[in-house]
Residue frames relative to the residue before (quaternion, step in Angstrom):
aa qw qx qy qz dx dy dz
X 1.0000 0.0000 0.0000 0.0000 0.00 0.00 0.00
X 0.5382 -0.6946 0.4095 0.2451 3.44 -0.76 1.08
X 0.5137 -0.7123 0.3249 0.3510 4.12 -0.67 0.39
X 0.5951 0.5177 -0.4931 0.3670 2.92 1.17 -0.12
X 0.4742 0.5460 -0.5699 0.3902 4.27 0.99 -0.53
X 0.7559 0.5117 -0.2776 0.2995 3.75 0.54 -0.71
X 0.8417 0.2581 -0.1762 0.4403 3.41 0.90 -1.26
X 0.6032 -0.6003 0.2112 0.4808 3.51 -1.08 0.73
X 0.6617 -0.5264 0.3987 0.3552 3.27 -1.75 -0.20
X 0.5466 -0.6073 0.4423 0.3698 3.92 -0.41 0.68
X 0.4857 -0.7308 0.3976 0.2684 3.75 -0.98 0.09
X 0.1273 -0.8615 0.4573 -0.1801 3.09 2.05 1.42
X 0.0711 -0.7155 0.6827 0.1302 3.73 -1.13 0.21
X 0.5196 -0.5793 0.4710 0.4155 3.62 -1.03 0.61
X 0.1715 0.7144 -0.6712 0.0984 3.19 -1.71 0.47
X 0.7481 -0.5809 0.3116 0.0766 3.56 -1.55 1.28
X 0.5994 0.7035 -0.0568 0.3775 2.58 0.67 -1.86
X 0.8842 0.2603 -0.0857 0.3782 3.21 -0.33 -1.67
X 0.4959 0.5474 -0.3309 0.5873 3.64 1.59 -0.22
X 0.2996 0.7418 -0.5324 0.2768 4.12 0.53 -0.15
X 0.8755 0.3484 -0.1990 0.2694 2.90 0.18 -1.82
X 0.6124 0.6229 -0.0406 0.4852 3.15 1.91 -0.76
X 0.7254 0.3229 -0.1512 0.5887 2.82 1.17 -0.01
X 0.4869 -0.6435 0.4687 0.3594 3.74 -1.59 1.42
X 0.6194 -0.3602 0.4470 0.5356 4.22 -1.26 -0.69
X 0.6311 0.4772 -0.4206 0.4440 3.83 0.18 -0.37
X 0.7547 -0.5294 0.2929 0.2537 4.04 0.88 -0.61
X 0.5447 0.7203 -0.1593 0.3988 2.56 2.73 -1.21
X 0.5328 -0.5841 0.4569 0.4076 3.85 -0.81 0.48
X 0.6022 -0.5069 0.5215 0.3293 3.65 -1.22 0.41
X 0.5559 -0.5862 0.4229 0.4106 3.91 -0.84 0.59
X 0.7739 0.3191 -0.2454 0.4890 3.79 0.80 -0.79
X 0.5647 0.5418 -0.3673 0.5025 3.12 1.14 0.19
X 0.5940 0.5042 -0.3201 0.5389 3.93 0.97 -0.57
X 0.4165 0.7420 -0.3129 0.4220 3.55 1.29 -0.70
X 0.8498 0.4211 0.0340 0.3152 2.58 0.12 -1.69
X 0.5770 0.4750 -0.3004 0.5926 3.40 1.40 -0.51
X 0.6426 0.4929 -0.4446 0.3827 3.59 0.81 -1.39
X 0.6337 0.4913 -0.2575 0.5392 3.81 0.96 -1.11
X 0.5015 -0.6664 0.5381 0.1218 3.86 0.25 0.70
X 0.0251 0.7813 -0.5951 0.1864 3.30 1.22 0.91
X 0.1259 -0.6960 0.6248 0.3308 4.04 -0.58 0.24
X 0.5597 0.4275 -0.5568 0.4405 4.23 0.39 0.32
X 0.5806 0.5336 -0.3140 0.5287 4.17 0.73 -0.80
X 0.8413 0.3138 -0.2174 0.3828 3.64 0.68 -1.03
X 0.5315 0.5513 -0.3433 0.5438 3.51 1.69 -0.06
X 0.7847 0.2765 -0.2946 0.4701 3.64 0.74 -0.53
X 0.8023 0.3873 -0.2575 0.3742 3.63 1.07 0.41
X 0.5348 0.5030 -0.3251 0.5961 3.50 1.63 -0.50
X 0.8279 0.3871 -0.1412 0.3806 3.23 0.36 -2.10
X 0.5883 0.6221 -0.3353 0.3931 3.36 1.30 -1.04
X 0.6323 0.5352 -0.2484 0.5020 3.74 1.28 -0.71
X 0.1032 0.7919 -0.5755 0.1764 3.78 1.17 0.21
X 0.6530 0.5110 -0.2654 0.4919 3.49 -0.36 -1.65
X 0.7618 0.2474 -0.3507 0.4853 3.81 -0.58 -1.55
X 0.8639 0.2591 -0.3012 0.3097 3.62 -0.49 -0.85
X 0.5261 0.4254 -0.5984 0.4291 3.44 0.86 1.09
X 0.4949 0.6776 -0.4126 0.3545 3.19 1.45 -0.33
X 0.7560 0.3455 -0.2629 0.4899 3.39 0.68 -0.87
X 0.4262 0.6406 -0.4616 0.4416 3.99 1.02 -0.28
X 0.5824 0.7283 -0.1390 0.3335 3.30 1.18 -1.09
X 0.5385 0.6975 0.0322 0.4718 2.69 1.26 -1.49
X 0.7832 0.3742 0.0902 0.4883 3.22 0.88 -1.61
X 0.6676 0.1823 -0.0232 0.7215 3.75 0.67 -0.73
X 0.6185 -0.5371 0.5482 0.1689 2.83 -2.34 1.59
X 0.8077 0.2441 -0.1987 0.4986 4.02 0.28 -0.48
X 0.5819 -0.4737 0.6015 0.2742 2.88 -1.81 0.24
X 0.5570 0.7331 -0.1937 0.3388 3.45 0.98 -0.12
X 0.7166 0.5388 0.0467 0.4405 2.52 1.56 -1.93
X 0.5557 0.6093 -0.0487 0.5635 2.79 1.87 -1.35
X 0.6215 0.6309 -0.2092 0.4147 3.25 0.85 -0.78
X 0.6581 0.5326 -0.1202 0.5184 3.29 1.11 -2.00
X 0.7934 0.4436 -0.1705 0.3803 3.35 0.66 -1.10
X 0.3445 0.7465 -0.4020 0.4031 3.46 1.56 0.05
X 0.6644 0.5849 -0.1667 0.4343 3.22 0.53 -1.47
X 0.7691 0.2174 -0.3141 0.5124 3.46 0.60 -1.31
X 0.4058 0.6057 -0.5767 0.3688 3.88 0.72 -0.02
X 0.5203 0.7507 -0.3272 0.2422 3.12 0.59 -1.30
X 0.6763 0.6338 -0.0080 0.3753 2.52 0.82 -2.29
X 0.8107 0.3600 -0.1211 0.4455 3.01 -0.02 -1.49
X 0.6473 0.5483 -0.2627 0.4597 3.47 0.84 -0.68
X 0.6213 0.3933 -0.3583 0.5752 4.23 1.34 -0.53
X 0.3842 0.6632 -0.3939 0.5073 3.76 1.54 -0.86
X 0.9331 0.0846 -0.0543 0.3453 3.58 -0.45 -0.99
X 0.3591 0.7696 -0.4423 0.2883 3.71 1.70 0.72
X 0.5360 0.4733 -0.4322 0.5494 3.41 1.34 -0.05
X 0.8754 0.3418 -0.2339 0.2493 3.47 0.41 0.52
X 0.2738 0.7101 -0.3781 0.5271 2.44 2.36 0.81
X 0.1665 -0.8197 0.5478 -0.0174 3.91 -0.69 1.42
X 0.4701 -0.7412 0.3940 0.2726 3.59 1.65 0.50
X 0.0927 0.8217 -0.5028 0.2518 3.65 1.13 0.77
X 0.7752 0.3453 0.1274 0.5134 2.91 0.50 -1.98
X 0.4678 -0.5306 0.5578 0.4341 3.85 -1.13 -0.20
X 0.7371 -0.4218 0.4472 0.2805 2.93 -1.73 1.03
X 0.7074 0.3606 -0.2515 0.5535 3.81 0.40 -1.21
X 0.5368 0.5963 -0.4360 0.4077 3.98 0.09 -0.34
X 0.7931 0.3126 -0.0354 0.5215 3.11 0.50 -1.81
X 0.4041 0.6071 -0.4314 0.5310 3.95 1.32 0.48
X 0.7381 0.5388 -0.0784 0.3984 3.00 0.60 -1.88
X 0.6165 0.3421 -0.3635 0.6089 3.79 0.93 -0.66
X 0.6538 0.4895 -0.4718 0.3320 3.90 0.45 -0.63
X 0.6100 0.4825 -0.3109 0.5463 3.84 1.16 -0.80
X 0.7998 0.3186 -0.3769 0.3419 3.55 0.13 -0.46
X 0.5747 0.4998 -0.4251 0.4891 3.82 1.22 0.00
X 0.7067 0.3487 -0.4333 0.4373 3.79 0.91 -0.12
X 0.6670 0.4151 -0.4891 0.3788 3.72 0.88 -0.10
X 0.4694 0.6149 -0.4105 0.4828 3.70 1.42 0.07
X 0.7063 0.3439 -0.3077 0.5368 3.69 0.50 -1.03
X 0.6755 0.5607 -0.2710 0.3949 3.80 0.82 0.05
X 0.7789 0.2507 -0.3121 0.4828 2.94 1.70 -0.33
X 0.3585 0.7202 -0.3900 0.4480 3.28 2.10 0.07
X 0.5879 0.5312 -0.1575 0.5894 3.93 1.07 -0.83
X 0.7562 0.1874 -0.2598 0.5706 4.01 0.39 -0.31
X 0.5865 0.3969 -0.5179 0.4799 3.90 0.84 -0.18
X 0.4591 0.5809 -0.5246 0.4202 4.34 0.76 -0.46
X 0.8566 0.3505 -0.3006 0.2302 2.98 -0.09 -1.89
X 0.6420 0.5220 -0.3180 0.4628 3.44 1.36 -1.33
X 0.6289 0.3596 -0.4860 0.4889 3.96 0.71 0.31
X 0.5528 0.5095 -0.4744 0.4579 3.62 0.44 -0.32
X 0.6941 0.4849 -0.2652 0.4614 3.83 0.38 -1.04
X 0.8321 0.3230 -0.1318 0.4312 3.25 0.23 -0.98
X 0.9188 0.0600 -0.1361 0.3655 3.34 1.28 -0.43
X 0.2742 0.8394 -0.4338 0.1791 3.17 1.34 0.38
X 0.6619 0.4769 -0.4182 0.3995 3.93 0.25 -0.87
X 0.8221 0.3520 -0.2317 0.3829 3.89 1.09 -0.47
X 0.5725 0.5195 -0.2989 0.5595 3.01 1.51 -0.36
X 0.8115 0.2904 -0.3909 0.3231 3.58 0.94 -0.15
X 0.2266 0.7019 -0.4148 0.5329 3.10 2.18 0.16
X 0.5704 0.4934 -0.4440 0.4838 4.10 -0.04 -1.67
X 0.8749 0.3799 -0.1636 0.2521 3.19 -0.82 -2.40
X 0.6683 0.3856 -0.3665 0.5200 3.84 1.22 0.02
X 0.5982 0.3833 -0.4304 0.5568 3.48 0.90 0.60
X 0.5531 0.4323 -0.4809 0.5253 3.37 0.69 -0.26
X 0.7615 0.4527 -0.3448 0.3104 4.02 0.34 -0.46
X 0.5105 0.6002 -0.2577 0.5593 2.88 1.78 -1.20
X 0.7623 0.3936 -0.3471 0.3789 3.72 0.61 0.13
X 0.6091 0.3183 -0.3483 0.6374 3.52 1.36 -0.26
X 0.4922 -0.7789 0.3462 0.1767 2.84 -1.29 1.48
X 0.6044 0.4034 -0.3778 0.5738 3.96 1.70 0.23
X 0.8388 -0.4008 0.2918 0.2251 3.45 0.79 1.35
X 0.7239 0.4059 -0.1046 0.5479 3.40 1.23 -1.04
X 0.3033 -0.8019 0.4888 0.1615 3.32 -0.77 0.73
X 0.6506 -0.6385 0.0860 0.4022 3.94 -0.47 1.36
X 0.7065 0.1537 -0.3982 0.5645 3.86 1.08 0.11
X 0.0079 -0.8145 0.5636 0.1373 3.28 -0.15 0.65
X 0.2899 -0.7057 0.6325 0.1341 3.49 -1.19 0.33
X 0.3856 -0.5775 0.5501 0.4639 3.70 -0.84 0.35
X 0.6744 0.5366 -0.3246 0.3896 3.41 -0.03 -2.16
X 0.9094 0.1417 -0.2314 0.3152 3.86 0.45 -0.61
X 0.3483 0.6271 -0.5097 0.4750 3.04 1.16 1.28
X 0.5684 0.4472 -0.4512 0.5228 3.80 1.50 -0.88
X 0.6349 0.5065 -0.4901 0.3166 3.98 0.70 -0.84
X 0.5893 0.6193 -0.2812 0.4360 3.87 0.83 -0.93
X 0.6943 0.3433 -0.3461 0.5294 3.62 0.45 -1.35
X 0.6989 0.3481 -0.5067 0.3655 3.89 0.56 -0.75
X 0.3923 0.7175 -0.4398 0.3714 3.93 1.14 -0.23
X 0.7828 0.4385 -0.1648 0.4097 3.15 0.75 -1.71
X 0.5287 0.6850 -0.1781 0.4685 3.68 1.57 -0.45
X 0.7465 0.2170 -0.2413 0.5808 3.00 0.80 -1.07
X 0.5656 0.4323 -0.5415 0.4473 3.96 0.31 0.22
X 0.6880 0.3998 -0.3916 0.4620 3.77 0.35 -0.63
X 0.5221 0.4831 -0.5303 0.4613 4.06 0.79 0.32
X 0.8246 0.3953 -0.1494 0.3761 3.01 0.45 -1.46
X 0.5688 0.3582 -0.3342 0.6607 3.77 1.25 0.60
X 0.5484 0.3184 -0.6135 0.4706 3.25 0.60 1.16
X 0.5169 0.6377 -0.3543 0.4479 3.45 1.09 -0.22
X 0.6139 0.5158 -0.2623 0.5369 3.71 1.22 -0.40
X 0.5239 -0.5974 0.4798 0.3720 3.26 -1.54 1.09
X 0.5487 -0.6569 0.2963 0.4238 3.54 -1.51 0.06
X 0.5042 0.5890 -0.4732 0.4182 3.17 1.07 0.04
X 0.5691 0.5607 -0.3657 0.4775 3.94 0.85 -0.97
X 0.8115 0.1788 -0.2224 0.5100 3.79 0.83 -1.04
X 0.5697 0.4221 -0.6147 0.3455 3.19 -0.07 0.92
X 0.5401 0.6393 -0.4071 0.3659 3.57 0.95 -0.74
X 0.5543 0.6504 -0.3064 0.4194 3.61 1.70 -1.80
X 0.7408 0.6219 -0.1361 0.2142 3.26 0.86 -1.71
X 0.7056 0.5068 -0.0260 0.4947 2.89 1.29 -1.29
X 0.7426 0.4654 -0.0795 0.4750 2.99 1.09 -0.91
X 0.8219 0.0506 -0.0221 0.5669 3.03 0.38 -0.60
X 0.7962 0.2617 -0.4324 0.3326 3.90 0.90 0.55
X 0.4587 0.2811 -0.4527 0.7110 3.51 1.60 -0.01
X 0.4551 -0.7308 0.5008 0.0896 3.78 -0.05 0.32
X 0.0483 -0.7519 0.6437 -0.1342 3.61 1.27 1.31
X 0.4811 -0.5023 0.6621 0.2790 2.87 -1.94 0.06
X 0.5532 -0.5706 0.4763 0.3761 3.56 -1.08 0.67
X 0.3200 0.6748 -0.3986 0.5323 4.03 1.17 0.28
X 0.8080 0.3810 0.0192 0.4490 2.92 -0.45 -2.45
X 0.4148 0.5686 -0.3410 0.6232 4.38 1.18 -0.63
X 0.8157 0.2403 -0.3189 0.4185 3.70 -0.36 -0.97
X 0.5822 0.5792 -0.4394 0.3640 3.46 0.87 -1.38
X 0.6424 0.6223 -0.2634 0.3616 3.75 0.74 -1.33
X 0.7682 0.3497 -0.1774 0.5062 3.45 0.64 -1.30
X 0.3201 -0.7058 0.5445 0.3208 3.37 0.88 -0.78
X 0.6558 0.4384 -0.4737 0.3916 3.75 0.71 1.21
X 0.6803 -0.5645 0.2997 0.3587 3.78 -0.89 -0.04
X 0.6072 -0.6546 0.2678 0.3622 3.45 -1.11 1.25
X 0.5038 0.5557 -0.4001 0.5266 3.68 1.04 -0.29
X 0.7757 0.1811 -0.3694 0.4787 4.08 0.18 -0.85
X 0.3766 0.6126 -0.5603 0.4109 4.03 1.17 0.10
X 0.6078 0.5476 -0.2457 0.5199 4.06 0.77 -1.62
X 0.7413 0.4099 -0.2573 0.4651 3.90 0.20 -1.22
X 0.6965 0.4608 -0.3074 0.4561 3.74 0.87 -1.13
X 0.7330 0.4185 -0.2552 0.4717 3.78 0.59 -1.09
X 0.4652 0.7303 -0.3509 0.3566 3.52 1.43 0.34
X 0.6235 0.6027 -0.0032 0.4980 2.58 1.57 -1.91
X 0.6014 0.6476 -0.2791 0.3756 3.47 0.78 -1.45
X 0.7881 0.4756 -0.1624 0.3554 2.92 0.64 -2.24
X 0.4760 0.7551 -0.1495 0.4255 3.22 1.22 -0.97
X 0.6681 0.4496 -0.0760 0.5881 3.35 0.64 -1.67
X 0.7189 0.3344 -0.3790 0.4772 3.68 -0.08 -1.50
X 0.4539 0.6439 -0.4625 0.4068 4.13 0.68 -1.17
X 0.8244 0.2519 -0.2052 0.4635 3.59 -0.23 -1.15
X 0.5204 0.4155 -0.5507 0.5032 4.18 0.45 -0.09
X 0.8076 0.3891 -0.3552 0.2651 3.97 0.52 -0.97
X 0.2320 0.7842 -0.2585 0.5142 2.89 2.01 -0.36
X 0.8324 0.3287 -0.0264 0.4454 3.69 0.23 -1.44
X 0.6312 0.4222 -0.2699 0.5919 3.42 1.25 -0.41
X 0.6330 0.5921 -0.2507 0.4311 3.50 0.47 -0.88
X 0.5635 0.6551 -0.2056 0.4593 3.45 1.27 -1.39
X 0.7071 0.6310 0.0659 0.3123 2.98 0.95 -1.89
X 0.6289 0.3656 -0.1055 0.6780 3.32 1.55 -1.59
X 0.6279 0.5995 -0.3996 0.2945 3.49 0.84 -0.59
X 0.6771 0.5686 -0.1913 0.4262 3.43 1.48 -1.50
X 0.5749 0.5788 -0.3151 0.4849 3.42 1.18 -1.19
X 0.6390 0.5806 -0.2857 0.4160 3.43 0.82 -1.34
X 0.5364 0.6387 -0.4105 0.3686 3.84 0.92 -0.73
């Protein structure tokens, strides 16, 4: 593997000019230029990947809430973008085909923190909701279904039924009842055979409890996922 896939990128700013000579009128790399990039030249890849610094944070930018975020994700543009220069056939302009490589990692970057931050933040009701919404159509499916977000639900519904084995049984049954066959806090006590005040105090606890196991798993899938 060539040194440049390995070492960072210099602190090169983009610039016009110096690409002229190398380039056709339409934008397109010269033939011995393109070569050269496809081959991971590190003089071809310093004055055209790295040299483009500026534009393809510009468009990261674009894409993610911080300057921060943008920032981080430079690098893996980087990446991904010497990754897949052997397969760059100079169709298109150099900056075109940059540009689609930055905007699919700040998409897959924010497609990955909008999961996790719905799983965390909402899973015990949203998968509680979306199984009453099924439990009401009688083929199971609720009226707009969607494949792609049925696979996101069933893995919804998965990870709550791990992480409520992880709960005492008193914590998951209170969960159960309550809040997925959706007793009344009444109908909860009548069941267990305690009062609606320690039904309120117990399903407090539960929720609380099951929160941090998903909390801890999530965490977990999140890092691996990196």
């Amino acid at each position: 593997m060539p040194d440049s896939m390995s070492s960072s990128p210099p602190d090169a700013r983009s610039s016009t000019s110096h690409d002229d000579a190398d380039t056709s009128p339409d934008g397109r790399l010269s033939d011995a230029e393109l070569e050269a990039l496809r081959n991971r030249d590190p003089r071809a890849v310093r004055r055209h990947v790295y040299g483009r610094r500026d534009f393809i944070k510009s468009v990261l930018r674009r894409f993610t809430e911080t300057e921060e975020t943008a920032e981080d994700l430079l690098q893996e543009t980087f990446f991904q973008a010497l990754r897949s220069l052997p397969e760059f056939r100079g169709e298109s302009k150099l900056s075109t085909w940059l540009y689609s490589i930055a905007k699919n990692v700040a998409l897959a970057r924010y497609r990955k923190d909008k999961r996790r931050s719905s799983l965390k933040d909402e899973t015990l009701t949203h998968v509680a909701a979306h199984q009453a919404e099924r439990s009401a159509d009688p083929t199971g499916e609720p009226p707009t279904w969607d494949p792609a977000e049925a696979a996101v639900r069933k893995e919804e519904a998965t990870v709550l039924q791990d992480a409520l084995t992880e709960l005492s049984a008193n914590y998951r049954e209170v969960i159960e009842l309550r809040d997925l066959q959706e007793l009344t806090t009444e109908e909860t006590a009548e069941r267990l055979g305690i009062t609606r005040v320690n039904v309120r105090v117990r399903l407090h606890r539960a929720r609380t409890k099951l929160k941090g196991v998903l909390d801890e798993r999530l965490d977990a899938e999140y890092q691996l996922a990196d």
